[in-house]
N, C-alpha and C positions, 0 to 999 in steps of 0.2 A: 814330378816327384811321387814315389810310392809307398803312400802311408801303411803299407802293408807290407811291406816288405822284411827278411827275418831282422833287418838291422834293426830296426824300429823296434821290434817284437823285445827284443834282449834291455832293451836300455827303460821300455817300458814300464812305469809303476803298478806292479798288482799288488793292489790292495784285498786281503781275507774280509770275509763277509761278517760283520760285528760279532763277538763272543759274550756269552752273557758274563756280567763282573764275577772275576777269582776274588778268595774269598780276601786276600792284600791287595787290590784293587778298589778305588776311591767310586763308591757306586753314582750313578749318577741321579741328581738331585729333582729331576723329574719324577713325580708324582707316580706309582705303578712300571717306572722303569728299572728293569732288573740288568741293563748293561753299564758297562765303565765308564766311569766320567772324569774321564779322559781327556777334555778340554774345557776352559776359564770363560766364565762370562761373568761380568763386572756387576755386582747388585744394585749398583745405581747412586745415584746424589743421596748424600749425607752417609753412606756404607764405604767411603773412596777406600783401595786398600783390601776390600774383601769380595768374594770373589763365590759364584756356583761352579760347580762342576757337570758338567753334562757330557753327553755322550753327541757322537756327530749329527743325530738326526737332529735331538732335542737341543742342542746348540744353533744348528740353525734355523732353526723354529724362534728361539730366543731373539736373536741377534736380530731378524727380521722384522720384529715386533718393537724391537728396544728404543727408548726416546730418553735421554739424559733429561730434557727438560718436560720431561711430561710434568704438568700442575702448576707449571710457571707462567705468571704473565709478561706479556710482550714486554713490558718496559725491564720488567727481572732481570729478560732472555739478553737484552742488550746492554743492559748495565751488568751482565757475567761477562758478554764478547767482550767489551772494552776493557772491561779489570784481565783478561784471560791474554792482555796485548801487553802487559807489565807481567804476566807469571801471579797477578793477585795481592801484588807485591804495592803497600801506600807510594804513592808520586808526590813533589811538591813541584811546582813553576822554581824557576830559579829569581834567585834573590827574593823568594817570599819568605815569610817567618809565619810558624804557629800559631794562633790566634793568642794564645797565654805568653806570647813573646819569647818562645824556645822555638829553633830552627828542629821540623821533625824527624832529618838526622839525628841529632844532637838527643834530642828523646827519646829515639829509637836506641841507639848506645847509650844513656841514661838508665835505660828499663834493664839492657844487657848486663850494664855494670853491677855484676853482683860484691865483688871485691872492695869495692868504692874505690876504683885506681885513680878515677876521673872526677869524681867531684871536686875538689878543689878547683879544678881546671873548668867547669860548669859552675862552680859559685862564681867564679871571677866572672864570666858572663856575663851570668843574670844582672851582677852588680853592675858592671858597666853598662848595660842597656836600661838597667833602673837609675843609674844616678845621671842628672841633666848635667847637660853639654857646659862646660866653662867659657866662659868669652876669654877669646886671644885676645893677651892684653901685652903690651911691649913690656921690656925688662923696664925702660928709666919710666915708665910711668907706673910699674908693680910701684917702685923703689918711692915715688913720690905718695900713693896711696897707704902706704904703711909706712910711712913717715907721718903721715895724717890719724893713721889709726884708722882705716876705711879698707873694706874687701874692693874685690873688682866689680863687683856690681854696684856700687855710688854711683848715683845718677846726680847732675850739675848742683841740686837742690841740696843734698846732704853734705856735697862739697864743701859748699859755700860755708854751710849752717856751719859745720865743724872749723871751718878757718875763723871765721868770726870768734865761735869759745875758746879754741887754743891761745887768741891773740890778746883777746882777756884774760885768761889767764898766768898766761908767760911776758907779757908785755913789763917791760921794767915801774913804768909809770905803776900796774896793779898790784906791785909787789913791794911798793913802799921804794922802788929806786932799787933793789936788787937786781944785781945784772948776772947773775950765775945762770941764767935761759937763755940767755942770749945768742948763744949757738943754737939753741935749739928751735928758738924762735927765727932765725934767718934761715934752717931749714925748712921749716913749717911756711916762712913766707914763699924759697924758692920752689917748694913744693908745690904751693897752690899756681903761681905763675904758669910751672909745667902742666899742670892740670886745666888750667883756665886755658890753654892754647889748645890743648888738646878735647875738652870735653865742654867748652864754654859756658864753665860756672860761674 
């Protein structure tokens, strides 16, 4: 093949020899240089965004010399590579939470919500993750515990202690022979019965 040949010649880039910068022409920012600057080179960390202008020598003069991480230490250089494998962008593990107990999704659209479209929907959250877990507790033993006058967490001792007073209380014999308790008192007795099987008070 004939790198000389006229084919070659026609399709050939000739470039003119540098013209000193017109007076609407961006001069270039080299020191003493009075040509166009004409091509970008990046100022460097913490400048992202902006930009010299130089001219083709003094650009590659620039470029040549250029180190993003000049003044950084080694450990910097690789705690920039590894953020720069997310875009710079926070990561969490999945199924981890925040250390303040907000998932930092959920904070990151927290900060965004300028509107407040979403809080309500963030208060219910937090609530939830602040208020402790209820014990599953069957319906016929809810129904015998507030028959008792007892939450679900009575533990066998409080059982007890409460059936003892009520039985005192409502017992016909305390009440001078009144039997108007009496239903209420054979609930309170079937109650405890269900309770004593189930929680061995």
């Amino acid at each position: 093949m004939n790198f000389n040949s006229d084919l070659f010649e026609r399709i050939r880039i000739h470039t003119e020899p540098d013209a000193a910068a017109s007076p609407d022409a961006t001069p270039c920012d080299h020191e003493g240089c009075a040509k166009a600057g004409e091509f970008r080179a990046p100022m460097g960390r913490g400048n992202e965004g902006r930009y010299f202008c130089f001219c083709i020598d003094h650009v590659r003069e620039y470029n040549a010399k250029y180190n993003y991480f000049a003044g950084m230490s080694d450990e910097a250089v690789a705690r920039f590579q590894k953020d720069a494998i997310t875009g710079h962008r926070p990561t969490w593990g999945m199924g981890t939470h925040h250390p303040a107990g907000t998932h930092r999704a959920d904070q990151a659209t927290m900060e965004e919500d300028i509107l407040g479209l979403f809080r309500s929907r963030f208060a219910q959250k937090s609530a939830s993750r602040a208020a402790p877990a209820r014990p599953q507790v069957a319906r016929p033993t809810l129904r015998a515990l507030n028959a008792m006058g007892l939450d679900e967490h009575a533990d066998p001792a409080s059982v007890r202690q409460r059936y003892k007073d009520l039985v005192k209380r409502l017992h016909p014999d305390a009440n001078g022979g009144d039997r108007s308790s009496e239903d209420k008192l054979r609930e309170i007795i079937n109650a405890y019965k269900h309770l004593r099987t189930i929680r061995r008070a």
